[in-house]
C-alpha positions in Angstrom: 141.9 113.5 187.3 139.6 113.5 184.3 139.4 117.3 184.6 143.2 117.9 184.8 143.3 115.1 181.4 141.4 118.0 179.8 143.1 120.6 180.8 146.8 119.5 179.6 144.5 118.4 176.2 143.6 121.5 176.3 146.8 123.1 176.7 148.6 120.6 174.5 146.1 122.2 171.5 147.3 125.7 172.2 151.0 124.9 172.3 150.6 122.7 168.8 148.6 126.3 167.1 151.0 128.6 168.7 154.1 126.4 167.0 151.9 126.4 163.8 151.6 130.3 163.9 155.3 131.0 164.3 156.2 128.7 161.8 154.3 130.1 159.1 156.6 133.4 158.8 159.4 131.2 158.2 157.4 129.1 155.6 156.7 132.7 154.1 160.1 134.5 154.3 160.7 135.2 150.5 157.4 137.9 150.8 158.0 139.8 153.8 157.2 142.5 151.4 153.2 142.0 151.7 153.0 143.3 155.1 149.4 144.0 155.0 148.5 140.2 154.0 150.8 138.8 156.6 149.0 141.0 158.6 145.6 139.7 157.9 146.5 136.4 158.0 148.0 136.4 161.2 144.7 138.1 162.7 142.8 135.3 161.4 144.8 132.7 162.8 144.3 134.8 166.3 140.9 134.3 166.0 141.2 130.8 165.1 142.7 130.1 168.2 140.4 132.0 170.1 137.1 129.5 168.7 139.7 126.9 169.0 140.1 128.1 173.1 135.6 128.5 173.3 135.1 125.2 172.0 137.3 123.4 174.3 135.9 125.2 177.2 132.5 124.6 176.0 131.8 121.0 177.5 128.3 121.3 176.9 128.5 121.4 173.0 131.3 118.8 173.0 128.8 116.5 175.1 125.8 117.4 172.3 128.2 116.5 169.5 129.3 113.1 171.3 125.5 112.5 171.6 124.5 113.2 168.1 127.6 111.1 166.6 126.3 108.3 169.4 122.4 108.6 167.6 123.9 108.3 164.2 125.5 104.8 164.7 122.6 103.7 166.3 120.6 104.6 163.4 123.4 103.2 161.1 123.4 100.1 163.1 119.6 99.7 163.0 119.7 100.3 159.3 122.7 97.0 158.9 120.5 94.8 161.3 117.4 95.5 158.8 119.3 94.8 155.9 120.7 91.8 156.9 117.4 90.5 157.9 116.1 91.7 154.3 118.8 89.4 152.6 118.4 86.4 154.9 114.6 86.6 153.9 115.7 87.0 149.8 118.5 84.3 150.0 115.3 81.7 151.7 113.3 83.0 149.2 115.4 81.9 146.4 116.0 78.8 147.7 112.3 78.2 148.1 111.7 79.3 144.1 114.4 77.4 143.1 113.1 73.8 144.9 109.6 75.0 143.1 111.7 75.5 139.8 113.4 72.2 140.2 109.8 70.0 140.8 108.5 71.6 138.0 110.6 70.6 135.5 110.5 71.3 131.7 106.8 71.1 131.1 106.1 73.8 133.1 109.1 75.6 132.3 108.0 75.2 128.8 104.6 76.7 129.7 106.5 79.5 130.8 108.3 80.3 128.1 105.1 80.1 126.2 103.0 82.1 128.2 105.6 85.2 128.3 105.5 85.1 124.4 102.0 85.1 123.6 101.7 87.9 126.7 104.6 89.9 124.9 102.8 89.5 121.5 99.2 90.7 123.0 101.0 94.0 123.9 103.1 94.5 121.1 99.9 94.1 119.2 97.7 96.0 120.9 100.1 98.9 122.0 99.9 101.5 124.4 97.3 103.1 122.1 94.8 100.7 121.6 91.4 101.9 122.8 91.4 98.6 125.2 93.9 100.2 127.2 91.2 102.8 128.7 90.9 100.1 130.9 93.2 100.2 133.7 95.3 96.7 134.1 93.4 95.2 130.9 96.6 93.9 129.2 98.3 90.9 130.2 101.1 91.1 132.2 105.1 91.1 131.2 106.5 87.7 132.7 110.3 87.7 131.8 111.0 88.3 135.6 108.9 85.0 136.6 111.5 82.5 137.0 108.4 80.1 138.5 105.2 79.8 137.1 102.9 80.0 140.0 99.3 79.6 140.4 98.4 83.3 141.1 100.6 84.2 137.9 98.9 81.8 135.7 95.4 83.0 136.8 96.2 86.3 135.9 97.4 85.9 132.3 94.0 84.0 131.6 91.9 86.9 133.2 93.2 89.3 131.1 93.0 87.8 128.2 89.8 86.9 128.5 89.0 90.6 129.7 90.8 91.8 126.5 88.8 89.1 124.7 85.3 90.3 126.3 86.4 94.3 126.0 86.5 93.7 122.1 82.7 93.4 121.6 81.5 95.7 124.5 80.4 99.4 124.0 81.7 100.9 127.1 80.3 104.5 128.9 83.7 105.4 130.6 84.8 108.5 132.7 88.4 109.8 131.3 89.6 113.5 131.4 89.5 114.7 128.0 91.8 117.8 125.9 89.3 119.8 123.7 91.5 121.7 121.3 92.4 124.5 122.9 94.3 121.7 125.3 92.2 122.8 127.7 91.2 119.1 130.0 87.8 118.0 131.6 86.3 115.3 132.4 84.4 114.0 130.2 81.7 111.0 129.4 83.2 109.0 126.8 81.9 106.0 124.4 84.4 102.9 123.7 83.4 100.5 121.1 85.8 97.4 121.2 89.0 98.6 120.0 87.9 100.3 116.7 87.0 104.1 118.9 85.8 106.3 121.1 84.0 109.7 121.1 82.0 111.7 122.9 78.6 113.7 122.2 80.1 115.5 119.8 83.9 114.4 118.8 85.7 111.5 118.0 88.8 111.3 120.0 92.4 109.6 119.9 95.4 109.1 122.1 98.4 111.3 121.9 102.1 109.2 122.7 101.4 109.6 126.6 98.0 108.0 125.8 96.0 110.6 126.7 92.7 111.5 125.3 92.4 114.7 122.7 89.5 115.5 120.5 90.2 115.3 116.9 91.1 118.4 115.2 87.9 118.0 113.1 85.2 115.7 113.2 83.2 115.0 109.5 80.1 116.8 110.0 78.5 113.4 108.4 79.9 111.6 111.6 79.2 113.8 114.2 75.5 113.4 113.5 75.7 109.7 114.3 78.1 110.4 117.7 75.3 112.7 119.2 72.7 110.4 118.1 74.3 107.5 119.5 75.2 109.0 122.6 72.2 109.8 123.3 70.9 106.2 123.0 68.3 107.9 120.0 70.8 105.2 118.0 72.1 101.9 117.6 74.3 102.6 113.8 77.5 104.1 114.5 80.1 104.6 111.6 83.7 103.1 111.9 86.7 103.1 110.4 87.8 99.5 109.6 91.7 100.6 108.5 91.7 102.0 112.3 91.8 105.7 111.4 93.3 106.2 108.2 90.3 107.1 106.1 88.7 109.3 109.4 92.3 111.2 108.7 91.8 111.8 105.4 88.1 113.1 105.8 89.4 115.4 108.8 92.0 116.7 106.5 89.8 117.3 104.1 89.6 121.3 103.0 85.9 122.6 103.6 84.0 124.8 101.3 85.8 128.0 103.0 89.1 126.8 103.0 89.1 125.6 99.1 88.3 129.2 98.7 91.1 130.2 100.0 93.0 127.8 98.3 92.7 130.0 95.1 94.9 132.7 96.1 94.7 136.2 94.7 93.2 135.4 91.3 90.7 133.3 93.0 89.4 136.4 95.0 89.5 138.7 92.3 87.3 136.0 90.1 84.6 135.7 93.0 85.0 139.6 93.5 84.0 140.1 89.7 81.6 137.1 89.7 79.6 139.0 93.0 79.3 142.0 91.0 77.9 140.6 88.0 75.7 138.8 89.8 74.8 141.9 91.7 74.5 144.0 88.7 72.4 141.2 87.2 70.1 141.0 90.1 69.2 144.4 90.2 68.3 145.0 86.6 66.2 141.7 86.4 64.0 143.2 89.6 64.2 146.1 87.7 62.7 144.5 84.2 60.2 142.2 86.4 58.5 146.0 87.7 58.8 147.1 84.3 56.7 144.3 83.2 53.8 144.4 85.7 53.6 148.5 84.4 53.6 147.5 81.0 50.6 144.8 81.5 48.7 147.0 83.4 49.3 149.4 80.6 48.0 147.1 78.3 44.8 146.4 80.0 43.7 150.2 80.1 44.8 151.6 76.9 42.9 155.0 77.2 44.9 155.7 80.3 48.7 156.1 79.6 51.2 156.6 82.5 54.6 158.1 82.3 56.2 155.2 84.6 56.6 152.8 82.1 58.1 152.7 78.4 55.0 151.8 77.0 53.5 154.3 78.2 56.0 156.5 77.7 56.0 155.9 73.8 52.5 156.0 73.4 52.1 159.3 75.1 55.3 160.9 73.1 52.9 159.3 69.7 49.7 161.5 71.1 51.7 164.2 70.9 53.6 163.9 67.8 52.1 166.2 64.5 49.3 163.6 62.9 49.8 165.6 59.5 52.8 164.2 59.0 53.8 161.6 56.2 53.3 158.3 57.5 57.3 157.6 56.8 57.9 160.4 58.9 55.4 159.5 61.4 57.2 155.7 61.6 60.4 157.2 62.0 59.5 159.3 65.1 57.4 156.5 66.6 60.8 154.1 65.9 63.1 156.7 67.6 61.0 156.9 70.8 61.1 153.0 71.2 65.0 152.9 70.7 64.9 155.9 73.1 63.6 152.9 75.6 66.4 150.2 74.8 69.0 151.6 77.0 67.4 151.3 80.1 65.7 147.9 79.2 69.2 146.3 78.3 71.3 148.0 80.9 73.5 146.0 82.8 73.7 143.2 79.9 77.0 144.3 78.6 78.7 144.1 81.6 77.6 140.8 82.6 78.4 139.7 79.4 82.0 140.9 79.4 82.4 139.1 83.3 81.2 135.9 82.1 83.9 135.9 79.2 86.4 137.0 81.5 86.1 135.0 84.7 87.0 131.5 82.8 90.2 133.3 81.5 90.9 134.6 85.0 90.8 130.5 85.7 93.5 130.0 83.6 95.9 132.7 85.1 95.2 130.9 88.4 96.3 127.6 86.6 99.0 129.2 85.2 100.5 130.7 88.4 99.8 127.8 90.5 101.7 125.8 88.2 104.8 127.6 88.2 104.6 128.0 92.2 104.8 124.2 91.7 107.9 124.1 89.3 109.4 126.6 91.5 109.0 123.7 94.9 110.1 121.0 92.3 113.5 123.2 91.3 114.0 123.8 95.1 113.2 120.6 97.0 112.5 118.5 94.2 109.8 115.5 94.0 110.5 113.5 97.1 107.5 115.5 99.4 104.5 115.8 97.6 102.9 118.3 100.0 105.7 121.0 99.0 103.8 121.1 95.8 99.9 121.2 97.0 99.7 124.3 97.5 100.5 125.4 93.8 98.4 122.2 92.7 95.6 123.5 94.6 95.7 127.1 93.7 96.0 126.3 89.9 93.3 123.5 90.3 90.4 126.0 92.4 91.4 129.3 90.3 89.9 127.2 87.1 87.1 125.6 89.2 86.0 129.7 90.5 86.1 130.9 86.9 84.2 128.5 85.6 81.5 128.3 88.8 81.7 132.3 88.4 81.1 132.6 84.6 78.3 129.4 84.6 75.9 131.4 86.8 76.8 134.7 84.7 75.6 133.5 80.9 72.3 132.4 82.7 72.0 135.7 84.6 73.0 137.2 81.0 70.7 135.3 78.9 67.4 135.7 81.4 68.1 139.4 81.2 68.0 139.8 76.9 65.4 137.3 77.1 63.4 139.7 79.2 64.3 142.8 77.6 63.6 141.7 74.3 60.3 140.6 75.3 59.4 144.0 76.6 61.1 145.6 73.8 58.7 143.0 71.3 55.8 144.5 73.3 56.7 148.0 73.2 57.4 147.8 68.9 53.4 145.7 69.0 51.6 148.7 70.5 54.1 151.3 69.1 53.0 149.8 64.9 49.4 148.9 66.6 49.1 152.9 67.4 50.0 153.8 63.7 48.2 151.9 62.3 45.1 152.8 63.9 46.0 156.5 63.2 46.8 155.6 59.7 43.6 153.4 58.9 41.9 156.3 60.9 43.0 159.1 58.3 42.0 156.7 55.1 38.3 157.6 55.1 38.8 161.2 55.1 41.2 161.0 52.3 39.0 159.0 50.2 36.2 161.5 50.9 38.1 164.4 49.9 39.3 162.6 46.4 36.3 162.3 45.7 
């Protein structure tokens, strides 16, 4: 009987597609010029019918369908028993908090109240930044979802606190992953001490917004001697920053030698560029006087011997050889041209030094004067609201004058130890050079006086 049931079902389904199918011409009678889509369409309403006719003579996958929609309820059913178990447990639950909230009354209510405030306050204070956070579950708990104050509640609060109240004069070792700058993140033994900061062996670190640990872009050099030291227990001073990071900041920000440099801009480069060469050119003909010198002495102590390597020398020799008959005007005159004969090399280099230290100071000034208007120009453009806009032309026209003068400073000494020198030697030269003719010209006397009479 069932199986006939199924069978007239069956049928029943067929006659109800095969109406639906000749219907549809009908329903589509004002475009029986689209032959080829009616066409189409009526092929796939064929083969609807035939997956239709398969899945009605497939009992097996009807019965796994039944089965699967049977599991499901179950399930849905299981899932409605559990809930309403959940919210008979919640509704006894409340009524247990609020017979609790009821033999409390106000005083404890009151203690509430207060407890949530001062708990909100701590961690407002504090923040999510604070170096006491390194410590997992160290700040007190938020209690505006506590409509009862229970024991368990109560004793946490205090622990906390007092935790946050021990934490503040501990030095802690701690294990934390740690981003060097390159972001790169290890894991890392790191120094807490109380809520003023933390470091490792060689960096003083702070907490990004996420509150992760990151090294400082730059640690003072003066601090990081005290972090190594005091990491490695050779220590007990350690330097902190009582406005809690405001002045380690401004040391990290501040430009080192290299940078400053740099600050100077164009000018400032060509200043040091000059100043290096003066300097150079200064160098080399002071080494170059300093051998001069040790010739000359040793040209002084053996007189009889003269040497071609040094200007004493040289002038002496170019004496020996001068014509002795000759007036002793004349004879002065030679003997003075072979010693200025010698200045140019023993004053070499001093012109040029001098002209560099006279220009490197006004050099300075054209740096000022640029850097200045590179500052105007940020004052016309963005005006006076942001001073960094105008520190780099404050800068530039600040370190140009500071290089000219450090340049041209170093350059009148270089200058002045060179004539110093030179002069000295040239002093020497002009002794021996009038000590010679003299001695020639005292020598010649006797025989004159002979011969008048």
């Amino acid at each position: 009987m069932m199986r006939d049931l199924k069978k007239c079902h069956r049928y029943v389904m067929v006659a109800l597609l095969m109406g639906l199918t000749s219907l549809s011409p009908l329903a589509n009678a004002q475009s029986q010029e689209i032959t080829t889509l009616r066409e189409a369409r009526e092929a796939a309403e064929i083969r609807d019918q035939q997956r239709l006719i398969e899945l009605l003579d497939d009992q097996a996958a009807l019965e796994e369908a039944l089965e699967q929609a049977r599991d499901r309820q179950q399930t849905a059913q299981t899932r409605h028993d559990a809930l309403q178990a959940q919210d008979a447990a919640q509704s006894i639950e409340a009524e247990r908090l609020a017979a609790l909230q009821s033999e409390q009354g106000e005083a404890l209510s009151n203690l509430l109240d207060a407890l949530n405030q001062h708990s909100n306050e701590v961690r407002n204070a504090l923040g999510e930044d604070s170096w006491l956070t390194l410590n997992e579950n160290v700040l007190p708990p938020r209690l505006s979802d506590v409509n009862v104050l229970e024991r368990e509640v109560l004793e946490n609060v205090v622990d906390r606190l007092a935790t946050l109240t021990r934490n503040t004069g501990n030095a802690e070792w701690l294990e934390r992953p740690v981003a060097d700058a390159s972001g790169e993140i290890s894991l890392q033994n790191v120094v807490r001490l109380g809520d003023f900061a933390a470091f490792t062996n060689t960096d003083l670190l702070r907490q990004d917004e996420e509150g992760h640990l990151t090294v400082l872009p730059r640690t003072p050099a003066e601090i990081a001697d005290y972090l190594a030291a005091y990491h490695q227990g050779e220590t007990r001073v350690m330097v902190m920053d009582p406005t809690r990071g405001s002045v380690l900041d401004a040391l990290a920000q501040r430009p080192t030698l290299m940078e400053r440099f740099h600050q100077g801009g164009y000018v400032g480069y060509v200043v040091v560029a000059l100043g290096g060469i003066g300097l150079l050119v200064a160098l080399l003909q002071y080494l170059y006087l300093l051998v001069t010198s040790q010739r000359v002495n040793r040209q002084l102590k053996s007189p009889d011997q003269l040497k071609g390597h040094n200007p004493l020398g040289r002038v002496l020799l170019r004496f020996e050889g001068m014509d002795k008959h000759q007036t002793p005007e004349a004879l002065e005159a030679r003997l003075d041209e072979a010693v200025l004969a010698e200045l140019p090399r023993l004053e070499r280099g001093q012109p040029i030094v001098k002209l560099l230290a006279a220009i490197a100071p006004l050099l300075g000034l054209l740096g000022t004067v640029t850097g200045m208007i590179v500052t105007f120009q940020a004052i016309t453009v963005f005006g006076t609201g942001d001073p960094q806009l105008m520190a780099g032309g404050i800068s530039q026209a600040l370190v140009t004058t500071v290089l000219g003068l450090i340049t041209a400073v170093p350059l009148l000494f270089a200058q002045t130890a060179l004539s110093s020198r030179s002069r000295h030697l040239t002093h020497v030269i002009e002794g021996q050079a009038s000590a010679a003719l003299a001695d020639h010209l005292e020598a010649q006397q006797p025989s004159q006086d002979a011969s008048v009479s």
